[in-house]
VEXDOPA-627484 format. One line per 10 residues: number of its first residue (from 1); their letters; for each residue x, y, z of N, C-alpha, C. Coordinates in Angstrom, 1 decimal. Layout:
BEGIN
NUM = A = X,Y,Z,X,Y,Z,X,Y,Z; ...
//
This chain:
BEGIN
1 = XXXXXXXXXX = 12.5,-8.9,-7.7,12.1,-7.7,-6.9,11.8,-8.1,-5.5; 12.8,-7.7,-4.5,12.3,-7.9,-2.9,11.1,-7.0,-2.3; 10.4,-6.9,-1.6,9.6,-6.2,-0.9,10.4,-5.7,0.0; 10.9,-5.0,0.6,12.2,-4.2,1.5,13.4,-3.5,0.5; 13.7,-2.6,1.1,14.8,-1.8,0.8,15.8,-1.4,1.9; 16.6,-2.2,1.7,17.5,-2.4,3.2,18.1,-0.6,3.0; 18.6,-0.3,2.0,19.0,1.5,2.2,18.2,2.6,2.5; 16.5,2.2,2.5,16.0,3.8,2.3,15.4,2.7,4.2; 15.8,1.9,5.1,15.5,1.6,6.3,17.0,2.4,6.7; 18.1,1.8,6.0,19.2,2.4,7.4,19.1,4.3,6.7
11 = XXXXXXXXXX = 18.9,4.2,6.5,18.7,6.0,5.6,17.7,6.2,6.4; 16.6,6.1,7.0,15.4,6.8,7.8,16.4,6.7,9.3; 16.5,5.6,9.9,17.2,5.3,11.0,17.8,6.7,11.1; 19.1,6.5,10.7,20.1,7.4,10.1,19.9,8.4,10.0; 19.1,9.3,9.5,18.4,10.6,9.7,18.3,11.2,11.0; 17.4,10.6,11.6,16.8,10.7,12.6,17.7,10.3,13.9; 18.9,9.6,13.4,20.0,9.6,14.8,20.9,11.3,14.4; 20.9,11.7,13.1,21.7,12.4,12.8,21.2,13.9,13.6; 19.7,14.0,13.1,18.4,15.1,13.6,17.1,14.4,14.2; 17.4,14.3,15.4,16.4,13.4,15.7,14.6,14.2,15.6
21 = XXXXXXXXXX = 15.2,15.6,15.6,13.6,16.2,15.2,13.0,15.6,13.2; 13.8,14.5,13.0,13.4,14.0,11.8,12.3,12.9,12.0; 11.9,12.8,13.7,11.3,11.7,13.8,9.9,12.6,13.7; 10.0,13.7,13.3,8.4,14.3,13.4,7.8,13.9,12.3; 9.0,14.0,11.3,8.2,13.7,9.8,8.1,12.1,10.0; 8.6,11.0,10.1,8.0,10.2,10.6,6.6,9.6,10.7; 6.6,10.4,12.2,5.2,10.8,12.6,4.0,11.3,11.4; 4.7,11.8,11.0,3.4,13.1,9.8,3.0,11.5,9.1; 4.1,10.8,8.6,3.7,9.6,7.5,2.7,8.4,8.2; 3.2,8.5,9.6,2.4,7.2,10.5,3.5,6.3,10.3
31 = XXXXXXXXXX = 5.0,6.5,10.3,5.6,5.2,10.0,5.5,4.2,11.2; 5.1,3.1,10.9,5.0,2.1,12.0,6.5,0.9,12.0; 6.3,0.3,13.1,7.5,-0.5,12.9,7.5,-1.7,12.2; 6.3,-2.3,12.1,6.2,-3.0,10.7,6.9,-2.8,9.7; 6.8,-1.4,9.3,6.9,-0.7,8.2,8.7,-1.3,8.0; 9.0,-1.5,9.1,10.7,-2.0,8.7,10.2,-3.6,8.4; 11.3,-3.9,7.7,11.3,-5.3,7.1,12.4,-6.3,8.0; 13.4,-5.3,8.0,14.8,-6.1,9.3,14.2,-6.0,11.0; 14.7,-7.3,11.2,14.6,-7.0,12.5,15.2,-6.1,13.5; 16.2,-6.2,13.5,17.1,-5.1,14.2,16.7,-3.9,13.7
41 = XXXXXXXXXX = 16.0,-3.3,12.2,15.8,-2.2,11.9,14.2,-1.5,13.1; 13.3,-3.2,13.0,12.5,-2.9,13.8,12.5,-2.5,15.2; 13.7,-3.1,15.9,14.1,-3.2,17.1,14.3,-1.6,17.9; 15.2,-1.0,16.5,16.1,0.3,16.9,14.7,1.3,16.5; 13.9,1.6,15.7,12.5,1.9,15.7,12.0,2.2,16.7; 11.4,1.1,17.1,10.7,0.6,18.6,11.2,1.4,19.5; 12.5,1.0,19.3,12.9,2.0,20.9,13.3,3.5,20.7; 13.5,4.1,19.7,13.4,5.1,19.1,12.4,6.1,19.4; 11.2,5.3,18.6,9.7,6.1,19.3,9.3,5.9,20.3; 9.9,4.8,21.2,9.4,5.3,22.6,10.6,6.7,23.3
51 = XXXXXXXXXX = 11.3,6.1,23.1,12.0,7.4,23.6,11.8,9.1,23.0; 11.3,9.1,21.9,10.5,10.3,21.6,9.2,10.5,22.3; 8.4,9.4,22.5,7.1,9.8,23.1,7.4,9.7,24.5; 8.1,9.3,25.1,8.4,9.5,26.6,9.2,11.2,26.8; 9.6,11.8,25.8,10.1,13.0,25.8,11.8,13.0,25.7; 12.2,11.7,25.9,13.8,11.6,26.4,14.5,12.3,25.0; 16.0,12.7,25.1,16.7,12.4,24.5,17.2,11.7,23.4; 17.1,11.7,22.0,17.4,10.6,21.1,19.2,10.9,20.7; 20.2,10.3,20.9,21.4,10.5,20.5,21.6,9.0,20.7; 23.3,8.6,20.6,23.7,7.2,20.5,24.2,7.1,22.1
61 = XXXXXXXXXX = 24.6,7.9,22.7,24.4,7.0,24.1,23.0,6.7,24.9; 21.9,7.1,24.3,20.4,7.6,24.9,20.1,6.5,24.6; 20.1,5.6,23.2,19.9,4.7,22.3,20.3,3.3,22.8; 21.8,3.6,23.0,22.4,2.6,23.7,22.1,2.3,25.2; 21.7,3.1,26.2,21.2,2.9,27.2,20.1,1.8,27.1; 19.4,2.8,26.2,17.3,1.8,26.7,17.5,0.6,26.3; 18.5,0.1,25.0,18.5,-0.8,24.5,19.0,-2.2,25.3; 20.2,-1.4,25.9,20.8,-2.2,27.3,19.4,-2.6,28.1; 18.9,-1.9,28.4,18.1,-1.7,29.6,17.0,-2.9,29.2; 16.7,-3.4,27.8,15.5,-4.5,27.7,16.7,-5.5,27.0
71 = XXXXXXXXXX = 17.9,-5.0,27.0,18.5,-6.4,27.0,18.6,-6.8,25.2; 18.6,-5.9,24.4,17.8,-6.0,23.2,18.8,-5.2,22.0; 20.1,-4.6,22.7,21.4,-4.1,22.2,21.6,-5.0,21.1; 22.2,-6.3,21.7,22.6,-6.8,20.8,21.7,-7.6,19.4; 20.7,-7.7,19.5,19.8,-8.0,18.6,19.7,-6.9,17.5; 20.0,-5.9,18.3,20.0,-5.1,17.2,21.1,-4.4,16.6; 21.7,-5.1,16.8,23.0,-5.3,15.9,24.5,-4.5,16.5; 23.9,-4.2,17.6,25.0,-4.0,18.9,25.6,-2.2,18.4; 26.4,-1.5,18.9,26.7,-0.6,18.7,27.3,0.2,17.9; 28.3,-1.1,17.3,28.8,-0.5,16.0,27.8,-0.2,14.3
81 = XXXXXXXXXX = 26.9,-1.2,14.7,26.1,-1.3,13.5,25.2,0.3,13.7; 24.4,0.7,15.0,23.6,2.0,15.0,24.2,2.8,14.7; 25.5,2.7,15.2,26.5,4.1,14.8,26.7,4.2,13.1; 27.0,3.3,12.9,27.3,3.1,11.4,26.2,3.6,10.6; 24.9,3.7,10.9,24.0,3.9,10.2,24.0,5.3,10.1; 24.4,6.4,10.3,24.5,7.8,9.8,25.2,8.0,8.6; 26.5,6.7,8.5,27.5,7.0,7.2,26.3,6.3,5.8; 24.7,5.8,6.1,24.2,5.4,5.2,23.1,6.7,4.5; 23.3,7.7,5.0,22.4,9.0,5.0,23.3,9.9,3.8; 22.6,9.9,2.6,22.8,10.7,1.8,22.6,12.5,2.0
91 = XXXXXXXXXX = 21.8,12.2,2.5,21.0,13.6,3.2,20.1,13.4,4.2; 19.8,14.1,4.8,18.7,13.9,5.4,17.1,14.5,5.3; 18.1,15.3,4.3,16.4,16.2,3.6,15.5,15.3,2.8; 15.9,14.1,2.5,15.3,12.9,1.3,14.3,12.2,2.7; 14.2,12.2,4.3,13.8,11.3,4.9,12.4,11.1,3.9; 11.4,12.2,3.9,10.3,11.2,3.6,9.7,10.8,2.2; 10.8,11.4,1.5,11.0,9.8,0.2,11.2,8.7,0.8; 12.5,8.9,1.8,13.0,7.4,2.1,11.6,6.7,2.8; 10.8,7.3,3.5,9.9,6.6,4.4,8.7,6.2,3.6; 8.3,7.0,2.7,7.0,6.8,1.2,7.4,5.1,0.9
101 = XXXXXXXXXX = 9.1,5.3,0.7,9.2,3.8,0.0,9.1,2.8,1.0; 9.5,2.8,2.6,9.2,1.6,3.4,7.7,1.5,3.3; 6.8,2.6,3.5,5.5,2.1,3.4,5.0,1.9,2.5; 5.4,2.0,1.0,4.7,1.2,0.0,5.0,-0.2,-0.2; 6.4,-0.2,0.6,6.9,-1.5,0.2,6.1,-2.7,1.6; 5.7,-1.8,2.3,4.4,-2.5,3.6,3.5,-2.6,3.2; 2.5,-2.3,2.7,1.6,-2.4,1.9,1.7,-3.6,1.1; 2.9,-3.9,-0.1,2.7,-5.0,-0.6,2.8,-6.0,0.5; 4.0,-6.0,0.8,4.6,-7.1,1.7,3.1,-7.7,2.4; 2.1,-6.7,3.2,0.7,-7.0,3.8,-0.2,-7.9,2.4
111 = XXXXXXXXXX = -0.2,-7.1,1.7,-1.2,-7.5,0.5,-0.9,-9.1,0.4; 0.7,-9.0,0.2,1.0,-10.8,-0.4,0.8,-11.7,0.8; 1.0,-11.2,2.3,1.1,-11.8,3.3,-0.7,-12.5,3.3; -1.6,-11.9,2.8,-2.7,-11.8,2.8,-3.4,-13.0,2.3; -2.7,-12.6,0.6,-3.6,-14.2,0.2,-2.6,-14.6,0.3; -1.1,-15.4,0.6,-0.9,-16.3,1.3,-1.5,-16.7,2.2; -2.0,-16.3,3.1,-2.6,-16.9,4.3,-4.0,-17.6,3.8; -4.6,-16.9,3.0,-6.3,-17.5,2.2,-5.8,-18.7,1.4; -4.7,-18.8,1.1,-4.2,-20.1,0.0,-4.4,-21.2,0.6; -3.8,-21.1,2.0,-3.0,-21.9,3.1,-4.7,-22.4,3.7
121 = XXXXXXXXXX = -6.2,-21.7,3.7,-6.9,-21.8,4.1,-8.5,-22.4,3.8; -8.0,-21.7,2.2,-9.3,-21.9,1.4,-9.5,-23.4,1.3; -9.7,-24.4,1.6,-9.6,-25.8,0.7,-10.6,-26.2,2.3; -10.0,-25.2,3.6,-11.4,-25.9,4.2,-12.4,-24.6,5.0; -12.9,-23.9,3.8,-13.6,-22.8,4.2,-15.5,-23.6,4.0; -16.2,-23.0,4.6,-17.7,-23.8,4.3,-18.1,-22.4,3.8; -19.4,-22.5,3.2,-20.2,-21.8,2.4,-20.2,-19.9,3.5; -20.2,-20.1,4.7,-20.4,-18.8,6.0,-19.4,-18.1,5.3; -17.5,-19.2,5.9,-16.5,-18.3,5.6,-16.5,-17.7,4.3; -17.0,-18.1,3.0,-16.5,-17.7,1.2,-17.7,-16.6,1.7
131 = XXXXXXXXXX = -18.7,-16.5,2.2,-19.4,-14.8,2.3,-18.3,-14.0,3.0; -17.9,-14.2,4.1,-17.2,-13.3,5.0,-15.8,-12.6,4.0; -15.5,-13.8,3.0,-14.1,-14.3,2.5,-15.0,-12.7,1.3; -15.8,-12.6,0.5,-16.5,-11.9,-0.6,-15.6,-10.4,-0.5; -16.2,-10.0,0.3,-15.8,-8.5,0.5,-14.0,-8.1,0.1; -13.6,-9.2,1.0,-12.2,-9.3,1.0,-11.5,-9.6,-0.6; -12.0,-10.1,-1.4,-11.2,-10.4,-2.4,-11.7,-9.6,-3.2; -12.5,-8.3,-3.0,-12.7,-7.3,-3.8,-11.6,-6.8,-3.8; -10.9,-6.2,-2.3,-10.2,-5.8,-2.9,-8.1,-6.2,-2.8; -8.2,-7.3,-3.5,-7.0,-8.0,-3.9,-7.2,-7.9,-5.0
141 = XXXXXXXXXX = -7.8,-7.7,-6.4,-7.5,-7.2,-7.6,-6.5,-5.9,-7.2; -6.6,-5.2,-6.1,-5.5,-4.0,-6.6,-4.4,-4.1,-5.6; -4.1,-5.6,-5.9,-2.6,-6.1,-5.6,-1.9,-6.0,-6.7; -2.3,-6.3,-7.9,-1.3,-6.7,-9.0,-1.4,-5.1,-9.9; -1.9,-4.2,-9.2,-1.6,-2.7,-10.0,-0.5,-2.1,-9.1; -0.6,-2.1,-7.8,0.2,-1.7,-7.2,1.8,-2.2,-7.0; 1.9,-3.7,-7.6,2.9,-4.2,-8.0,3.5,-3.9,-9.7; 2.3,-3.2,-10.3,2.9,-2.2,-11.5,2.4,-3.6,-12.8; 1.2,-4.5,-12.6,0.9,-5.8,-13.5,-0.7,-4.9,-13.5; -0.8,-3.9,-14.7,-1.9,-3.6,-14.6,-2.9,-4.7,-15.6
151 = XXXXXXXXXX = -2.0,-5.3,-16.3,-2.6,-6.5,-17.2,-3.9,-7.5,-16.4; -2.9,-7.9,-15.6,-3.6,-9.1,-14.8,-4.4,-8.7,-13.8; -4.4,-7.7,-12.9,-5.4,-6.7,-12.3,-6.5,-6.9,-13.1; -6.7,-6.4,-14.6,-7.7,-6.2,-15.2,-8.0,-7.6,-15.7; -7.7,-8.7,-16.0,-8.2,-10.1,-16.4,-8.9,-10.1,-14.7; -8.2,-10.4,-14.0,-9.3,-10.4,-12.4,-10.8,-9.9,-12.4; -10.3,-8.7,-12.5,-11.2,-7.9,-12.5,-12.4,-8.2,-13.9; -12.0,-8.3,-14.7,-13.2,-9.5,-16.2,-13.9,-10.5,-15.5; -12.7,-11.7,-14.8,-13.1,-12.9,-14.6,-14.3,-12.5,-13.2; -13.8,-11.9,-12.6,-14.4,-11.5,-11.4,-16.2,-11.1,-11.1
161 = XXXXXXXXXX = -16.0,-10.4,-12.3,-17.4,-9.2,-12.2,-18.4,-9.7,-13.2; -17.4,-10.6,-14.3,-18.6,-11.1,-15.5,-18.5,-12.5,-16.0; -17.3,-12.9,-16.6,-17.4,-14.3,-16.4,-17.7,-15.1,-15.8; -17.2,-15.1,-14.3,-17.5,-16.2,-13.1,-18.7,-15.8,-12.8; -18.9,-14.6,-12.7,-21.1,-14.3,-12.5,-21.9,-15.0,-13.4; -21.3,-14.9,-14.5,-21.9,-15.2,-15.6,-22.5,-17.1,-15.8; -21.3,-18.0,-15.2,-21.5,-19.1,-15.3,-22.1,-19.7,-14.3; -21.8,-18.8,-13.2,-21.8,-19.1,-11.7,-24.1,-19.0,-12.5; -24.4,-18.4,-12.4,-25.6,-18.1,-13.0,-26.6,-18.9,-14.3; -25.2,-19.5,-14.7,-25.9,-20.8,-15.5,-26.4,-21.5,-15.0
171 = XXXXXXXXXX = -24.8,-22.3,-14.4,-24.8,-23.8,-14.1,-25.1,-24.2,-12.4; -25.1,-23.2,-11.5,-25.6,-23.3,-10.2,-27.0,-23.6,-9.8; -27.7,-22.9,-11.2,-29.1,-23.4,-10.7,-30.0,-24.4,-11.0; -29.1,-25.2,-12.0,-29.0,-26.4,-12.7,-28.5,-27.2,-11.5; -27.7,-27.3,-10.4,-27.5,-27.7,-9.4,-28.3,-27.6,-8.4; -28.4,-26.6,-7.8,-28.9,-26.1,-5.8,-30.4,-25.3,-6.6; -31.2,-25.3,-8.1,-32.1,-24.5,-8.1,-32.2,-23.3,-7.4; -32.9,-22.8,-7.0,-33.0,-21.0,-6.8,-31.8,-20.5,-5.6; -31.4,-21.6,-4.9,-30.1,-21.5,-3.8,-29.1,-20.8,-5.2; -28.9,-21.5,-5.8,-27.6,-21.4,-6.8,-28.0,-19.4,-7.5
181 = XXXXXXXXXX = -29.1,-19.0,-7.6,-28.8,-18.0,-7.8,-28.0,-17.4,-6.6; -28.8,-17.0,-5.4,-28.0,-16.6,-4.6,-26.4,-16.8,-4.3; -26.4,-18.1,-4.6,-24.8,-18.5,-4.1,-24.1,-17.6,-5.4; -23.9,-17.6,-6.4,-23.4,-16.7,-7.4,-22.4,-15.9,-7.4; -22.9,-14.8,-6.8,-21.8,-13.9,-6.4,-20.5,-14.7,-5.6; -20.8,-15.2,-4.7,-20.2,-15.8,-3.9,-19.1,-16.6,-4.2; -19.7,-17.8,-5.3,-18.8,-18.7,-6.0,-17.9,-17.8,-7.0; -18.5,-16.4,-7.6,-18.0,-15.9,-8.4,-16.2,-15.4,-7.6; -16.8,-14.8,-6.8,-16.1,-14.0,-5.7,-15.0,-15.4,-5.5; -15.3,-16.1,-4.9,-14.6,-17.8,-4.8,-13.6,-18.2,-5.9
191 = XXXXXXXXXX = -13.8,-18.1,-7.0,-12.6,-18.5,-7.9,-12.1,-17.3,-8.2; -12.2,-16.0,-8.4,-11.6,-14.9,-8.4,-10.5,-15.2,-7.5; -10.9,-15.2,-6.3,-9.9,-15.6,-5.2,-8.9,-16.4,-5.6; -9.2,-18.0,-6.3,-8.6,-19.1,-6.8,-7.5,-18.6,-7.5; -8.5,-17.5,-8.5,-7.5,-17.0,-10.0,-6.2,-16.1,-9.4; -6.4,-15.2,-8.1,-5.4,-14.9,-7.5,-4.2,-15.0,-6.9; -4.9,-16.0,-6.3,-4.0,-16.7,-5.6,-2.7,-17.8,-6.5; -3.1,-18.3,-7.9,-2.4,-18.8,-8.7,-1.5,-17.9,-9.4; -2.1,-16.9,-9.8,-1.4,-15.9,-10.4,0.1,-14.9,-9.6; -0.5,-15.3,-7.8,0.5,-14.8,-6.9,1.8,-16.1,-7.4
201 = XXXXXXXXXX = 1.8,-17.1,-7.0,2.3,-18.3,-7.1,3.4,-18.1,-8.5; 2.3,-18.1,-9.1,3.3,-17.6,-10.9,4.3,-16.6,-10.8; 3.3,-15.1,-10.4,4.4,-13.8,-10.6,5.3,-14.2,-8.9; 5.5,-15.1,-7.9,6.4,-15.3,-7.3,7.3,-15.9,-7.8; 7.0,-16.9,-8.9,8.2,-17.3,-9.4,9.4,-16.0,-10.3; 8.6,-15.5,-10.7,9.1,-14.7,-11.9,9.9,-13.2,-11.0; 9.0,-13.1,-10.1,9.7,-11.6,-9.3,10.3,-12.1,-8.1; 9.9,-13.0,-7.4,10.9,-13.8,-6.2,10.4,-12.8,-4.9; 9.0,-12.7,-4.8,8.8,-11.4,-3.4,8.5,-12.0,-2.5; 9.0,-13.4,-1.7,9.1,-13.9,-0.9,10.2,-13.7,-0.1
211 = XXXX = 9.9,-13.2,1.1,10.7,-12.4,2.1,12.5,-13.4,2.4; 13.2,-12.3,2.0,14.6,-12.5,2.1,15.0,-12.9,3.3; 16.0,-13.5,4.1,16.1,-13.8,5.5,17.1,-12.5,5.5; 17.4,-12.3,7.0,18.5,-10.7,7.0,19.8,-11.5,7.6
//
């Protein structure tokens, strides 16, 4: 399972070159240019909504101008490819289905980009960052529901709130004495984190939602 859907991107594009008043609904969703996964999808975006908020024109020679103009045509896949993108429009009444799915599919894409980065980090965090780190891994348990793993969500959420408190509350103050209560939550919060981050590692093996090259 990829995080992007290369058809419901050239299908929004594509809409909105066909009826460019399709960029309102757009708007209504907050689609951002993140929200595209391709580059060139982001590119033709970008200059898309500036040229709506400057007031201009949106057609394919309007398109092809600005793009000329930052030099940025060809990155984005040059002229035959934007034009082409209308023959990928089933309708255009479907835009904001098609746009619901780029932004849910942003959302994960953010979520996983997320604790990747804490994976890459945690090994040299000191006792300050794992408070700052607390809040935040509350809510990464509702990564693995929104990827449709309501299973493992809920083991998180066990180990999270009662187990790891639970021990974290034994054996900490057998350690650091009355420090170790306080630290508690914290360490609890701390391997929750751990437990996630492993479990991302696993279900990447098995779903592959590590970003495709375009």
């Amino acid at each position: 399972m990829a995080l992007y859907n290369l058809s419901a991107e050239q299908s929004v594009l594509g809409s909105i070159l066909i009826e460019p008043e399709s960029i309102l609904v757009a708007n209504q969703f907050n689609l951002c240019v993140n929200d595209f996964f391709h580059p060139q999808h982001q590119i033709l975006y970008n200059c898309i909504k500036k040229m709506h908020d400057s007031g201009d024109a949106i057609d394919f020679v309007t398109l092809k101008h600005n793009l000329e103009k930052t030099d940025l045509l060809e990155k984005a896949g040059g002229v035959s490819y934007f034009t082409s993108l209308t023959s990928a429009v089933p309708t255009t009444k479907n835009i904001d289905y098609h746009i619901k799915i780029l932004k849910e599919l942003a959302t994960k894409r953010n979520i996983y980009n997320l604790i990747s980065d804490k994976a890459k980090t945690i090994k040299k965090m000191n006792g300050q960052d794992m408070i700052k780190l607390a809040n935040e891994v509350k809510a990464t348990v509702v990564v693995f529901t929104a990827l449709g793993d309501g299973v493992t969500s809920a083991l998180i959420s066990f180990l999270r709130t009662l187990l790891f408190q639970l021990l974290a509350l034994i054996f900490l103050p057998m350690v650091l004495g009355i420090e170790g209560v306080w630290l508690a939550v914290t360490a609890a919060e701390a391997g929750a984190l751990c437990v996630t981050v492993l479990m991302f590692i696993t279900k990447d093996k098995v779903f592959h939602y590590r970003k495709a090259s375009c």
